[in-house]
GUVEXNU-15267 format. One record per residue (C-alpha): x, z, y; residue in one letter. Coordinates in Angstrom, 2 decimals. Layout:
BEGIN
(r (X,Z,Y),A)
...
This chain:
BEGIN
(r (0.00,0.00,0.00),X)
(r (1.67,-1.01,3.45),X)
(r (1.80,1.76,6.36),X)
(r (-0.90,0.07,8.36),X)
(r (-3.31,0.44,5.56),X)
(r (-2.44,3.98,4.87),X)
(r (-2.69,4.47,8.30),X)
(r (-6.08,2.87,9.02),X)
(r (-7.21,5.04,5.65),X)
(r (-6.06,8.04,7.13),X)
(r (-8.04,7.39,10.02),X)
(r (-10.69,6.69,8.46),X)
(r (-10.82,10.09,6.70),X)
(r (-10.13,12.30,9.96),X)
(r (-13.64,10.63,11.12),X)
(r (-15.55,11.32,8.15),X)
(r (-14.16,15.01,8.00),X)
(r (-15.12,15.30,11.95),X)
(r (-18.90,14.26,11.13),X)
(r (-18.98,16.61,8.08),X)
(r (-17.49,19.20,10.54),X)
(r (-20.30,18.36,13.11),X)
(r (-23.12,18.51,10.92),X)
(r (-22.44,21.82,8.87),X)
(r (-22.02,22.88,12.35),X)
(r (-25.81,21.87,13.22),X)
(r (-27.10,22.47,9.89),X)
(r (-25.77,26.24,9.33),X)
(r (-28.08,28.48,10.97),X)
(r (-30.35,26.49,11.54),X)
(r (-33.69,28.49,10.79),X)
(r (-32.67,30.98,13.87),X)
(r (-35.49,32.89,15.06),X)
(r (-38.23,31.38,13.49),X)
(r (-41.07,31.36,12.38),X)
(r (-41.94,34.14,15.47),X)
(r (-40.02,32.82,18.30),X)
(r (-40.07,29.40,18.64),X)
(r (-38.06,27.27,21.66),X)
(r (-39.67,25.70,24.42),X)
(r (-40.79,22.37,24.85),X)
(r (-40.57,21.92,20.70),X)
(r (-43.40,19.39,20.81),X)
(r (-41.85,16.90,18.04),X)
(r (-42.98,19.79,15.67),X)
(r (-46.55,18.59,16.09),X)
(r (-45.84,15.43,16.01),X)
(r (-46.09,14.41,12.63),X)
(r (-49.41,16.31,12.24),X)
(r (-50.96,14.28,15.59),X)
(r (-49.78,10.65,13.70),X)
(r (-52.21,11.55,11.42),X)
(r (-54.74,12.67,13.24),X)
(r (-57.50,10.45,14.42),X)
(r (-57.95,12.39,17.35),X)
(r (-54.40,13.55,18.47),X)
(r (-54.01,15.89,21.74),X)
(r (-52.20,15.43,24.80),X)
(r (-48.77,15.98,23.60),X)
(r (-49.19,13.03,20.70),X)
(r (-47.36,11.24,23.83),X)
(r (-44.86,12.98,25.47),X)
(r (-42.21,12.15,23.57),X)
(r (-41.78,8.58,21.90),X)
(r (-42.55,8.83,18.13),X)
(r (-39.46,7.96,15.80),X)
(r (-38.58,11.79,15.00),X)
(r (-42.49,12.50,14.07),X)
(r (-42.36,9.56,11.70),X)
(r (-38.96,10.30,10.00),X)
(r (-40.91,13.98,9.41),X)
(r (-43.50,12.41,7.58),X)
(r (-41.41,10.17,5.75),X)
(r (-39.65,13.52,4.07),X)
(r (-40.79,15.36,0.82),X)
(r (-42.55,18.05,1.32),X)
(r (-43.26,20.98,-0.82),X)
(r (-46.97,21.38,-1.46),X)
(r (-47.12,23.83,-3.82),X)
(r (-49.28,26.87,-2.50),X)
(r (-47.12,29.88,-2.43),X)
(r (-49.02,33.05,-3.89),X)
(r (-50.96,35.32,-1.62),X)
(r (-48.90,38.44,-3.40),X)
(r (-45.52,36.27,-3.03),X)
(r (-42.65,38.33,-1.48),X)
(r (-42.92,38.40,2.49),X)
(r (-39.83,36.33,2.91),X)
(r (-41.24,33.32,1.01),X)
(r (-44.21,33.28,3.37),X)
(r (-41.77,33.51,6.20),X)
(r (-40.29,30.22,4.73),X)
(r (-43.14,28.33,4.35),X)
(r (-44.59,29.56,8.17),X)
(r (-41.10,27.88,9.64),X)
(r (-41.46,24.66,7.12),X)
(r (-42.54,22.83,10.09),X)
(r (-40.48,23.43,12.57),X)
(r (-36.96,23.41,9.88),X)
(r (-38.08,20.31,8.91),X)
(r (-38.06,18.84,12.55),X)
(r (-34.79,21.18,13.07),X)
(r (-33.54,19.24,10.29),X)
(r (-34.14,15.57,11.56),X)
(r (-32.69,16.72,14.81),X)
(r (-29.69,17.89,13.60),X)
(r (-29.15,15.62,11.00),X)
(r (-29.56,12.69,13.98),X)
(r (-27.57,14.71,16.76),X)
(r (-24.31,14.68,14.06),X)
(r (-23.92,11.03,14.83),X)
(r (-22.30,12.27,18.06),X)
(r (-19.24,12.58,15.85),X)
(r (-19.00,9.19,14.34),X)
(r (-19.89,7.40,17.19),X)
(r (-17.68,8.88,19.75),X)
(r (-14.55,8.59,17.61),X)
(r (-15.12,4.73,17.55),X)
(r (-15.92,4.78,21.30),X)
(r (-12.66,6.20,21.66),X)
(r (-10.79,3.57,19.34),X)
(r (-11.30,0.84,21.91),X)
(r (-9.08,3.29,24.29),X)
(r (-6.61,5.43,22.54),X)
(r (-5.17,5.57,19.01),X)
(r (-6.63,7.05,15.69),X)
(r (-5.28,10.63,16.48),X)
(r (-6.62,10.54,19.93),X)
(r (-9.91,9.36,18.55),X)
(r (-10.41,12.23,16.41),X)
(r (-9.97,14.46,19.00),X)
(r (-12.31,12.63,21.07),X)
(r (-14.76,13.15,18.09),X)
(r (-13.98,16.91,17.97),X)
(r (-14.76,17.71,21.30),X)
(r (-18.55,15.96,21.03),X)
(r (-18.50,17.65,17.70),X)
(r (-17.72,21.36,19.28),X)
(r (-19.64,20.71,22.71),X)
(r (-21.29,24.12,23.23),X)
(r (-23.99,22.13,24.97),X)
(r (-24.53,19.40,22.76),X)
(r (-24.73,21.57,19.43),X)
(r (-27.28,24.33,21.04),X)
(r (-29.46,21.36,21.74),X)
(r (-28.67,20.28,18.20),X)
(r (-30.39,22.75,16.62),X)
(r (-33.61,23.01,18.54),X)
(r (-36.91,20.61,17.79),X)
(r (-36.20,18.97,21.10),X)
(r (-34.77,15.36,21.54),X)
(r (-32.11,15.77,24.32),X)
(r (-29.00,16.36,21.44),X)
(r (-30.11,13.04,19.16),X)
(r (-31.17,10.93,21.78),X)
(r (-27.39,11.56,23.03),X)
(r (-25.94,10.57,19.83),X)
(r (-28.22,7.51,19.68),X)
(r (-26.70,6.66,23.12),X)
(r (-23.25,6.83,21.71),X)
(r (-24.08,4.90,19.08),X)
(r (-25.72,2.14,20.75),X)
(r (-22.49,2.17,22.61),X)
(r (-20.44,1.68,20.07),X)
(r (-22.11,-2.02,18.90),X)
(r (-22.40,-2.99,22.48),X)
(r (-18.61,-2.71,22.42),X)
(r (-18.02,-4.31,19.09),X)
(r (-20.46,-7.46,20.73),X)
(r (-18.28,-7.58,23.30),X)
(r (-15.26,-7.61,21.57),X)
(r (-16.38,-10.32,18.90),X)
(r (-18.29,-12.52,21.07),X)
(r (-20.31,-12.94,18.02),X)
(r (-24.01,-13.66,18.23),X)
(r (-24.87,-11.49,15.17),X)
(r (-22.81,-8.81,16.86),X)
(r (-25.09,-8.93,19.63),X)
(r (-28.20,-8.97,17.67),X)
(r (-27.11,-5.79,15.97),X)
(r (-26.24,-4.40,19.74),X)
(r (-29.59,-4.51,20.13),X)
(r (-31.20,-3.26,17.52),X)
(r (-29.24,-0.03,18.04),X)
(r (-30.66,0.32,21.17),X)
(r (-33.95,0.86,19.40),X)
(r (-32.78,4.20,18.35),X)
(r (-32.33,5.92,21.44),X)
(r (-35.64,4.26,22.82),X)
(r (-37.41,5.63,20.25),X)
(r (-36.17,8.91,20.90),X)
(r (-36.96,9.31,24.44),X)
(r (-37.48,7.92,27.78),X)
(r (-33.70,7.79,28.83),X)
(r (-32.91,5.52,25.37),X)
(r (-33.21,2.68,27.84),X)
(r (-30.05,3.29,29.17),X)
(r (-28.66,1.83,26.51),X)
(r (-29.79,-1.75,27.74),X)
(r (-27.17,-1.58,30.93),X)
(r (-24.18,-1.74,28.43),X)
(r (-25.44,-4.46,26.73),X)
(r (-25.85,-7.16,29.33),X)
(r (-22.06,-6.09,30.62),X)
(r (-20.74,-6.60,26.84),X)
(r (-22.90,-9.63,26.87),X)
(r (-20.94,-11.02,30.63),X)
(r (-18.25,-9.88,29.79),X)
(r (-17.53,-11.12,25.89),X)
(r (-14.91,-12.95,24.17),X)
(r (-15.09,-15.86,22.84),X)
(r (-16.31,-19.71,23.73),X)
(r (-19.04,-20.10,26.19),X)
(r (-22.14,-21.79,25.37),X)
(r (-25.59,-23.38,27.76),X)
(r (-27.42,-21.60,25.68),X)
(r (-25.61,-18.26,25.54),X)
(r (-27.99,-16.63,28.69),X)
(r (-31.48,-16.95,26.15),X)
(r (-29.27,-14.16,24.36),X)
(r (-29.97,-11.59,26.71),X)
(r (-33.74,-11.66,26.02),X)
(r (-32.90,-10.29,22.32),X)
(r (-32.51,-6.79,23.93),X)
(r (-35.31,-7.05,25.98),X)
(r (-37.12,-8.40,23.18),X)
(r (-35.71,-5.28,21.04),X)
(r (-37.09,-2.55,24.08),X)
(r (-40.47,-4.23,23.73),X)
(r (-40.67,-3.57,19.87),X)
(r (-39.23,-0.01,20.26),X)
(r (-41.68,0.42,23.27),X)
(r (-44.72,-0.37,20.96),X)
(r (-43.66,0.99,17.92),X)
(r (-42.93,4.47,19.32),X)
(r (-44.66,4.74,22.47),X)
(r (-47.99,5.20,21.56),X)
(r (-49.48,5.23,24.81),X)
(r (-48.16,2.32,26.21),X)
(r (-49.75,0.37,23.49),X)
(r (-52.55,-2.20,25.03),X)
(r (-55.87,-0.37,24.02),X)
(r (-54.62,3.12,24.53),X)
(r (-55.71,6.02,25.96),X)
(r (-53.50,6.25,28.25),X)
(r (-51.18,9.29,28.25),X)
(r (-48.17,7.38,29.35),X)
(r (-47.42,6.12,32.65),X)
(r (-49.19,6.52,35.69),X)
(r (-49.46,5.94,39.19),X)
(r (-49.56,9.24,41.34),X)
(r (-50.14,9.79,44.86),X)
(r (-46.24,10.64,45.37),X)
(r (-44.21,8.77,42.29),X)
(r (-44.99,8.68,38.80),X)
(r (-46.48,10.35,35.56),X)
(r (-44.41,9.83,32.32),X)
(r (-45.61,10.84,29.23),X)
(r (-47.09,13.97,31.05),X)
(r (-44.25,14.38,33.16),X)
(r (-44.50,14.09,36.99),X)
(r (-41.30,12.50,38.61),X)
(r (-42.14,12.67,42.54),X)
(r (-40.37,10.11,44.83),X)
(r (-39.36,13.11,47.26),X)
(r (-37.19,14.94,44.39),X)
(r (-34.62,12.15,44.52),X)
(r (-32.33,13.79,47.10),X)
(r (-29.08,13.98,45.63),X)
(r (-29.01,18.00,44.71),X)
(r (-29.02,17.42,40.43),X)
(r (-25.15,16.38,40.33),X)
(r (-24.18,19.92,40.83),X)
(r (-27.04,21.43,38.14),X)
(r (-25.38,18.68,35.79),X)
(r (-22.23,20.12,36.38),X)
(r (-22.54,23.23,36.38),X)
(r (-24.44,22.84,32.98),X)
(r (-21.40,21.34,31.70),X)
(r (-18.63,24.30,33.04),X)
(r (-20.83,26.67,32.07),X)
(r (-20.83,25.01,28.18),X)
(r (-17.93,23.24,27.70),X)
(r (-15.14,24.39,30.58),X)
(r (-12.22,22.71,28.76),X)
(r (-13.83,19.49,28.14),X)
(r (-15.10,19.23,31.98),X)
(r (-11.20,20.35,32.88),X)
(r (-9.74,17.91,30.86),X)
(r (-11.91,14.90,31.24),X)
(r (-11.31,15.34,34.91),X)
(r (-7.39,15.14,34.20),X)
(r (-8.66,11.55,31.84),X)
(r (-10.25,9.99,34.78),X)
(r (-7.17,10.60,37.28),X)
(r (-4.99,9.23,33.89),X)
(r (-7.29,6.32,33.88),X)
(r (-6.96,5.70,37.55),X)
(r (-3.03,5.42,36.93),X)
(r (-3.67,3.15,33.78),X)
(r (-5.83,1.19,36.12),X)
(r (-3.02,0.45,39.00),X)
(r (-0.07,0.17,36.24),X)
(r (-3.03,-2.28,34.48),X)
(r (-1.56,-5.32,32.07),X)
(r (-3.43,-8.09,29.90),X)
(r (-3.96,-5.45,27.69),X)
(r (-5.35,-2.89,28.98),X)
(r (-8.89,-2.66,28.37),X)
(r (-10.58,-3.42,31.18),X)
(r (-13.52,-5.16,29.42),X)
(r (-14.22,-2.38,27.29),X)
(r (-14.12,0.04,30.22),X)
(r (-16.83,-1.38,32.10),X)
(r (-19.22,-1.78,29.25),X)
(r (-18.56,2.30,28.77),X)
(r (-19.21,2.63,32.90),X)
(r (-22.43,0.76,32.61),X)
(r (-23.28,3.35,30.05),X)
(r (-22.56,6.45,31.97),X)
(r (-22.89,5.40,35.30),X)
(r (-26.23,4.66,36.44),X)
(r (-27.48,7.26,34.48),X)
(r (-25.35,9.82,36.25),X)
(r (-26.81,8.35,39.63),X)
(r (-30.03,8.51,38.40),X)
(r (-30.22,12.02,37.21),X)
(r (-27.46,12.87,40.07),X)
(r (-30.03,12.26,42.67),X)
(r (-33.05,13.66,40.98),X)
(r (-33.57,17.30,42.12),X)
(r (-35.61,18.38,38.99),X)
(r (-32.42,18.22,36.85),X)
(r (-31.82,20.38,34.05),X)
(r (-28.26,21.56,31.97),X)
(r (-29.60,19.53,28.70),X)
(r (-29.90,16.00,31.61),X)
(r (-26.07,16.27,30.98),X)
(r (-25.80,15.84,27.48),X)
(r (-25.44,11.67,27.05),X)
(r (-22.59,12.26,29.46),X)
(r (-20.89,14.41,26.73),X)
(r (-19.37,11.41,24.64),X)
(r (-17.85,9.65,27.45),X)
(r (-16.45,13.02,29.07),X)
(r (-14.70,13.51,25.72),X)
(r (-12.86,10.18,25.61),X)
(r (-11.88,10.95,28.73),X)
(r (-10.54,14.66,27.42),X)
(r (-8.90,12.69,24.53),X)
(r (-7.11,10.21,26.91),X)
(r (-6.03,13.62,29.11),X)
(r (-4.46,14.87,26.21),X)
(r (-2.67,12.03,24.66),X)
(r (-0.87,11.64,28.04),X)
(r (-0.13,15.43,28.68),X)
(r (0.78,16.04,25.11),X)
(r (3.57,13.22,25.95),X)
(r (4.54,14.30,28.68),X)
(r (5.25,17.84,27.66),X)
(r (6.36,17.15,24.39),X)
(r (8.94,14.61,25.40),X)
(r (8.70,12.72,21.84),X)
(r (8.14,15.90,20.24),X)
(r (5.30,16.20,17.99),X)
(r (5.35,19.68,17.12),X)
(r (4.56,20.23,20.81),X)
(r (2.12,17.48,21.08),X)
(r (0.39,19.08,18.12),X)
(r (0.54,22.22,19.76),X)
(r (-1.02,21.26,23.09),X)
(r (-4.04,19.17,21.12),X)
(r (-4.54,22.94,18.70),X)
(r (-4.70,24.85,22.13),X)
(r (-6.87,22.90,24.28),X)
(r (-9.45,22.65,20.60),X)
(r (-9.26,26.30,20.55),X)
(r (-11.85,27.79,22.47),X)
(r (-14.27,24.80,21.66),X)
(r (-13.84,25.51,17.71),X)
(r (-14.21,28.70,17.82),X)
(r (-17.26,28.90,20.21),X)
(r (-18.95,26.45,17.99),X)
(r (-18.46,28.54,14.89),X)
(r (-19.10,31.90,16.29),X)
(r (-22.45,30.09,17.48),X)
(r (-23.12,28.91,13.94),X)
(r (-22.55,32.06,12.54),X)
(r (-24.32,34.57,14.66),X)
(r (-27.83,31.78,14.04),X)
(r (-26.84,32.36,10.64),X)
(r (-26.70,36.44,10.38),X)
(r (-30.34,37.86,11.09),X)
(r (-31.96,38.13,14.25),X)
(r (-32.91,40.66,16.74),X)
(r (-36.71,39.94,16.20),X)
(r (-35.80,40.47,12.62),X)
(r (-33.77,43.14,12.84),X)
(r (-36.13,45.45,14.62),X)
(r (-39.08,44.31,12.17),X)
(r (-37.07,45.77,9.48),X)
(r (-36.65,49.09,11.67),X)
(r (-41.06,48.80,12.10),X)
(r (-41.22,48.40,8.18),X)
(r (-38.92,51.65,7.70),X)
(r (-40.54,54.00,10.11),X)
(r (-43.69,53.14,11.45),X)
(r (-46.62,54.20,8.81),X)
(r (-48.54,51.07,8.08),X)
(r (-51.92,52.60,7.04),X)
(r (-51.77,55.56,10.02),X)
(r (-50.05,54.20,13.02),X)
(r (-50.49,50.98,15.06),X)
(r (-48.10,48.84,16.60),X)
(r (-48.98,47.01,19.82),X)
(r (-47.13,43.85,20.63),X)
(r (-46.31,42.58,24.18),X)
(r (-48.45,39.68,24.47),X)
(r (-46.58,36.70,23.23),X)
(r (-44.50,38.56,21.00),X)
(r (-44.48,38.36,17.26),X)
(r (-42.63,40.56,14.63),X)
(r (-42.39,38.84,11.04),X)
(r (-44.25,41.56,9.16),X)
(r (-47.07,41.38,7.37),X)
(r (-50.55,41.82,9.40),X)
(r (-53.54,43.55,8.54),X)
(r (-56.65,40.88,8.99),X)
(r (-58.14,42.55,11.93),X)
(r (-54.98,42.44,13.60),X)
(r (-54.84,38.32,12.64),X)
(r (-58.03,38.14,14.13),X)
(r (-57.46,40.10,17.08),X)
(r (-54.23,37.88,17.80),X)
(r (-55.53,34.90,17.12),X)
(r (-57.93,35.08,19.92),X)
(r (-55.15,36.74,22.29),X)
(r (-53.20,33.76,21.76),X)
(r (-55.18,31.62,22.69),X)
(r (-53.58,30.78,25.75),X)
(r (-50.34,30.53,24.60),X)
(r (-48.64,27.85,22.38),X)
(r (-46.23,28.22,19.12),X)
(r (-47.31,31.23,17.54),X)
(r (-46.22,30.21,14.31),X)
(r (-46.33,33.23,11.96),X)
(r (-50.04,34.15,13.41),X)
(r (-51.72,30.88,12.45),X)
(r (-50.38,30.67,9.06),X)
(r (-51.08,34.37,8.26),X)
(r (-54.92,33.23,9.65),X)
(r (-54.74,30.23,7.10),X)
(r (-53.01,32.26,4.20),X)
(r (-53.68,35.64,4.44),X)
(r (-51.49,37.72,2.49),X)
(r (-51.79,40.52,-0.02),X)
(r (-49.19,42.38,1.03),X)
(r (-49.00,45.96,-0.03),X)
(r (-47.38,47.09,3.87),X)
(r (-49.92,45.28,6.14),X)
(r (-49.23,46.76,9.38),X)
(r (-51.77,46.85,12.39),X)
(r (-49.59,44.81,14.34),X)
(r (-51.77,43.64,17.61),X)
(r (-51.12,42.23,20.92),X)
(r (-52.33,44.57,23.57),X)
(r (-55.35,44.22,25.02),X)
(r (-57.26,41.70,27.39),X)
(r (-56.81,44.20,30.20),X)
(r (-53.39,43.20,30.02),X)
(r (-53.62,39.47,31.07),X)
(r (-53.75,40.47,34.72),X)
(r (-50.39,41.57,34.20),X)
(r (-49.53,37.82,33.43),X)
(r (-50.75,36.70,36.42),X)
(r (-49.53,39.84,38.78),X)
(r (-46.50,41.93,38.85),X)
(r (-48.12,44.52,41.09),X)
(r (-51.68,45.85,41.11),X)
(r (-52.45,45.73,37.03),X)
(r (-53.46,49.07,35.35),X)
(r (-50.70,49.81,33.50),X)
(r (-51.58,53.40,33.30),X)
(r (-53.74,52.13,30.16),X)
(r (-50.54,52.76,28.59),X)
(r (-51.75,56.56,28.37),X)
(r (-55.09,56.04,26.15),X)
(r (-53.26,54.07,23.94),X)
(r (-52.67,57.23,21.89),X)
(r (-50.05,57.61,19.16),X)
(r (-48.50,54.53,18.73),X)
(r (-45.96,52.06,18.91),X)
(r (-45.57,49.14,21.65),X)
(r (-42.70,46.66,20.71),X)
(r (-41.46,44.22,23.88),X)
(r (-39.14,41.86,24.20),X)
(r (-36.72,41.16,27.38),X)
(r (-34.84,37.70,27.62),X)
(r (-34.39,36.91,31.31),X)
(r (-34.46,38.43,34.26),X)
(r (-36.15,35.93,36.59),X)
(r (-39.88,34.92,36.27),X)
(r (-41.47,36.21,32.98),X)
(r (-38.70,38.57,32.63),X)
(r (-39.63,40.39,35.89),X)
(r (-42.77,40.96,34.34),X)
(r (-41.33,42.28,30.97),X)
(r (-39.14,44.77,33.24),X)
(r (-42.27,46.08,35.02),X)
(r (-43.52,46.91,31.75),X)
(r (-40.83,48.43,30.29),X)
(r (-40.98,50.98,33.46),X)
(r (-44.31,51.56,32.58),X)
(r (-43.28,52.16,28.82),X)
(r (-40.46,54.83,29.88),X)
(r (-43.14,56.72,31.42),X)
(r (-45.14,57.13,28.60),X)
(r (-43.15,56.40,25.52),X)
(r (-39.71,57.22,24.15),X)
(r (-37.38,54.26,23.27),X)
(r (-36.54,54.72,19.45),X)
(r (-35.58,51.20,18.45),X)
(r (-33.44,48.71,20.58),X)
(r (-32.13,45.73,19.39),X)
(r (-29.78,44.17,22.46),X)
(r (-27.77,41.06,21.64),X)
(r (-25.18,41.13,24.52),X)
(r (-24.12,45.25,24.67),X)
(r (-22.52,44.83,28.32),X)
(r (-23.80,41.61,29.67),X)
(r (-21.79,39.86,32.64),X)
(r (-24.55,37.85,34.11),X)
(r (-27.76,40.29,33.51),X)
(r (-28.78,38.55,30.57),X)
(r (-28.69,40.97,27.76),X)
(r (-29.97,38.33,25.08),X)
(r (-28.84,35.28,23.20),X)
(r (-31.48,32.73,23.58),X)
(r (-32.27,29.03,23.81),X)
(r (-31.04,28.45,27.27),X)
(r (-28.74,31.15,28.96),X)
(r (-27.36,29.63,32.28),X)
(r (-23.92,30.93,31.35),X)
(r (-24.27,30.09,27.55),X)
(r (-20.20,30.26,27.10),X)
(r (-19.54,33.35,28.64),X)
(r (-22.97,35.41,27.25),X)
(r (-22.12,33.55,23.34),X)
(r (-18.60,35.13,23.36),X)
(r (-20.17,38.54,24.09),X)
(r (-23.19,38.42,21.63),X)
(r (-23.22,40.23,18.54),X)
(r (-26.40,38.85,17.22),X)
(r (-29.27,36.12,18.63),X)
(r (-32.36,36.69,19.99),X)
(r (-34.50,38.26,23.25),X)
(r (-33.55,41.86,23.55),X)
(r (-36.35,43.92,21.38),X)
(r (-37.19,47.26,22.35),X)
(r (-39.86,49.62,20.51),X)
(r (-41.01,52.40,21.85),X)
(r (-42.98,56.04,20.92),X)
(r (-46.43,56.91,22.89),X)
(r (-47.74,59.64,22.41),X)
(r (-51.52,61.03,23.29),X)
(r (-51.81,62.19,26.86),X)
(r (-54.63,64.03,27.33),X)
């Protein structure tokens, strides 16, 4: 076997151990928190169920359909698990929906890997390209996203992807190149509403190619289009002709997108610092070093010969580009906006290194080595630790096993903040009592299947939310009678705290309300000493990084507390 061969094997190898990497990285853990705390915006997990449905509700069409079909094109387990089963399998089968989605999601969001390693190839070597991969791989903000039902991580793999065969096109000049171009661009269409940036690089690869030059090379261009019409119908159900129209919309002051407003005033330049401050506060060394990568491209640029990829490099700007004006602009910005910037920003990060490693190594490649291990360092072992603590269990789960050890199941009852589950087994009063207390609130996982499948448990506690005089308090920090608290009598109130801005204010203001009637004998606090006053390890800490390398466990901050009768 000659060296190049070895070589390009060896290569080929470091990328397949990256995407294994990345996706036991998604995959471990991944049944964090549920089936009682579910994350926001997880509206793929109904999905599936609304395809079927005749009559499917407003959220059929928020986000395009690919993920809800690829649920229903799984196995899944049918067999009725026994009222008297053990209270874990119930557990399982109440989360079955939402791991399954989890488990699409991650599964699609480990492409990240793959593709940004050969996005990297058409700019630095093998080595350099693996490192690339291993930074997507380890982003803190891509893998969080990874594991939620949500389609911000995949869609940003599908991005990269798409990438990757507008590049090949481009290199090949081939017209079957292109065609496959564009049907990758399907894929992050059919994800969600920012897939169609993945049309931009496309028509640059397509300007841009090698190759001869044909009169009737511009008709290729329409194959794309063509391509973002089939994904459109396919997997945007409500811009189908004859539909009911949750999709777009004309309002008064911009636009209505599968439910979401986008006003023309918000466009005012203010979401370049959210995305990048979502970034520091996720990946620091990545945004440190990709910043280094685009002064070492600037150099490459000026010190530019025939070979320098110049070709390549604008098809990856037409990628990244517009949509960082686009989302730059637009004040309603969030972290997660960031995330298709992620594989580009770790090329960059890749090329950073490659020419620092030189530098400082000086031909030496035990220093090279060493500078590549160092800058890997906190990235790898954020990633784990964040694996590993959404493997371990929960606090919801850990202060359920403290309710199932000392509160007295057939003499004491234990109120729940409203919106707050415990995974213990509930008496059928208490199902029926929550049920219609949760009505206004969505997810509520464990309650509805307990309604559906009531359980013979032997240790059914009266687990309820408390009572309708408490909704006021939703609605009003100040004026609600929380001295109701008193004629609750002997009992125990469990509460949750996991911010301390907008619903957490109101959690607070109960908990000062608790302390004066009740003593704390159960808390379960994820971050002991927490640097930003977030004491738990959630979906979407501002400072994710810093509160992740703190956390002992995941989870809101669960606190239980003793009233006694007052008379």
């Amino acid at each position: 076997m000659s060296s190049t061969g070895a070589a390009a094997r060896g290569a080929g190898w470091a990328c397949v151990a990256v995407t294994v990497f990345a996706l036991a990285l998604r995959l471990v853990g991944l049944g964090y928190l549920l089936p009682c705390w579910t994350e926001p915006d997880n509206i793929y997990v109904g999905q599936a169920a609304m395809i079927r449905s005749p009559n499917p509700g407003a959220d059929y069409a928020t986000y395009p359909l690919l993920v809800g079909y690829t649920v229903l094109a799984l196995p899944e387990d049918d067999v009725a698990v026994p009222a008297d089963a053990p209270l874990e399998r119930h557990l399982e089968r109440a989360s079955a929906p939402q791991l399954r989605t989890r488990w699409v999601v991650a599964c699609l969001s480990a492409l990240i890997a793959p593709a940004t390693w050969f996005v990297a190839r058409a700019f630095v070597g093998p080595g350099s390209s693996t490192v690339a991969a291993l930074f997507a791989a380890t982003s803190l903000l891509h893998l969080n996203f990874s594991q939620q039902a949500r389609p911000h991580a995949p869609v940003t793999a599908a991005l990269a992807l798409a990438l990757c065969f507008a590049l090949r096109a481009r290199r090949t000049g081939r017209t079957s190149d292109g065609w496959l171009a564009a049907l990758a661009a399907m894929l992050p269409i059919g994800l969600l509403h920012t897939g169609v940036f993945a049309l931009p690089p496309l028509f640059v690869a397509h300007v841009l190619r090698n190759g001869t030059r044909r009169a009737r090379d511009p008709a290729r261009l329409l194959v794309p289009l063509l391509c973002a019409v089939v994904a459109v119908l396919a997997f945007y159900p409500s811009l189908r002709p004859g539909s009911f129209g949750l999709g777009a919309k004309s309002a008064d002051s911009g636009l209505i997108v599968g439910g979401h407003l986008i006003d023309w005033s918000w466009f005012d330049g203010s979401g370049f610092s959210v995305l990048l401050l979502g970034l520091w506060r996720n990946d620091p060394v990545l945004v440190v070093l990709a910043g280094v990568g685009v002064f070492c491209a600037a150099r490459a640029w000026s010190r530019r010969t025939p070979s320098t990829p110049v070709a390549d490099a604008a098809v990856v700007a037409a990628a990244c580009v517009p949509y960082l004006l686009v989302f730059g602009i637009y004040e309603k910005s969030y972290d997660r906006f960031a995330l298709p910037l992620v594989p580009v920003l770790a090329v960059l990060a890749a090329v950073a290194l490659r020419d620092v490693s030189a530098f400082a190594s000086r031909g030496r490649a035990v220093v090279a080595a060493f500078v590549v291990v160092l800058a890997l360092a906190l990235p790898c072992f954020a990633a784990t630790k964040l694996a590993w603590l959404r493997s371990r269990p929960d606090s919801i789960a850990l202060a359920a096993r403290w309710v199932g050890a000392h509160v007295e199941p057939d003499v004491e009852r234990l109120w729940l903040q409203p919106g707050m589950e415990l995974p213990l087994a509930s008496t059928a009063d208490a199902v029926e009592h929550n049920r219609a207390s949760f009505r206004s609130f969505t997810g509520f996982y464990w309650t509805k299947y307990q309604e559906a499948h009531p359980l013979a448990a032997s240790r059914a506690f009266d687990a309820r939310a408390l009572p309708d005089l408490w909704q006021p308090f939703w609605r009003e920090v100040e004026g609600t009678p929380l001295d109701a608290l008193a004629t609750l009598g002997d009992s125990y109130v469990a509460c949750m705290r996991f911010q301390d801005r907008g619903l957490g204010v109101r959690i607070t203001h109960l908990q000062a309300e608790l302390e004066r009637f009740g003593t704390l004998v159960e808390l379960q606090r994820p971050i002991a000493k927490p640097r930003f006053g977030y004491s738990a390890l959630t979906y979407d800490n501002p400072h994710f990084l810093a509160d992740l390398l703190d956390a002992e466990l995941v989870g809101p901050e669960v606190l239980v507390y003793r009233l006694e009768r007052c008379e």
